[in-house]
N, C-alpha and C positions, 0 to 999 in steps of 0.2 A: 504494500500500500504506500502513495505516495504522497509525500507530506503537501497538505493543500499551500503552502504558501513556498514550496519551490517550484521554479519555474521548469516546464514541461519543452523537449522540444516544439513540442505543436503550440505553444504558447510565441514560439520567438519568428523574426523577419528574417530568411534567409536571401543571400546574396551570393553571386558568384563572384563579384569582385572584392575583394580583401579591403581594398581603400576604401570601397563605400561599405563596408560592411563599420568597417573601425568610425568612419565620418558619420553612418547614424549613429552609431554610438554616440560618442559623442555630446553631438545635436541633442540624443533624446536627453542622455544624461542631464545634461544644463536644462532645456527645457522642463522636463519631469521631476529636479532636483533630487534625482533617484539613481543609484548604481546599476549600470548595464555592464552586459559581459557580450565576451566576440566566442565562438564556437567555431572551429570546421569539425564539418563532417568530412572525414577523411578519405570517406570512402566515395563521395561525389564530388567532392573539393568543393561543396557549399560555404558559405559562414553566417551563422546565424546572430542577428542581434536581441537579446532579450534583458527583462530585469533578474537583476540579481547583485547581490554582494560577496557569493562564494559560489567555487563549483558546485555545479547540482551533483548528485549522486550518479544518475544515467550517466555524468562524463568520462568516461574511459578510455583508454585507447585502444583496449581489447573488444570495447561494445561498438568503435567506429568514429569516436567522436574525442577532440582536444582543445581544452581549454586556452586562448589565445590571449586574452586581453578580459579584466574588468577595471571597467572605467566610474571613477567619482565623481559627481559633480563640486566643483568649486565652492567654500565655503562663502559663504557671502558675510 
């Protein structure tokens, strides 16, 4: 069972390009004043952006999937 407030692959925006995957980031972070993280899937070379502040549990490298980047929004 999975904890209702980590975030689910199907929960996150994927991207095939790294840069814009990293630049929403980002974006949302500051916008949302919320911690986003960058995902590839390793196995389609997707990257997904979603919220979060630590790897979710599903990320592994044996289940297909590595943790690239989580990004903070700036304190104000």
């Amino acid at each position: 069972m999975q904890n209702m407030t980590e975030t689910s692959w199907r929960d996150m925006t994927w991207y095939s390009h790294p840069k814009r995957a990293g630049g929403r980031a980002l974006e949302m972070s500051e916008k949302a004043a919320e911690s986003m993280m960058v995902i590839q899937d390793t196995r389609t070379g997707m990257f997904g952006v979603g919220v979060g502040r630590s790897e979710p549990s599903w990320c592994a490298e044996k289940k297909g999937f590595r943790l690239i980047a989580i990004i903070h929004p700036r304190e104000h």
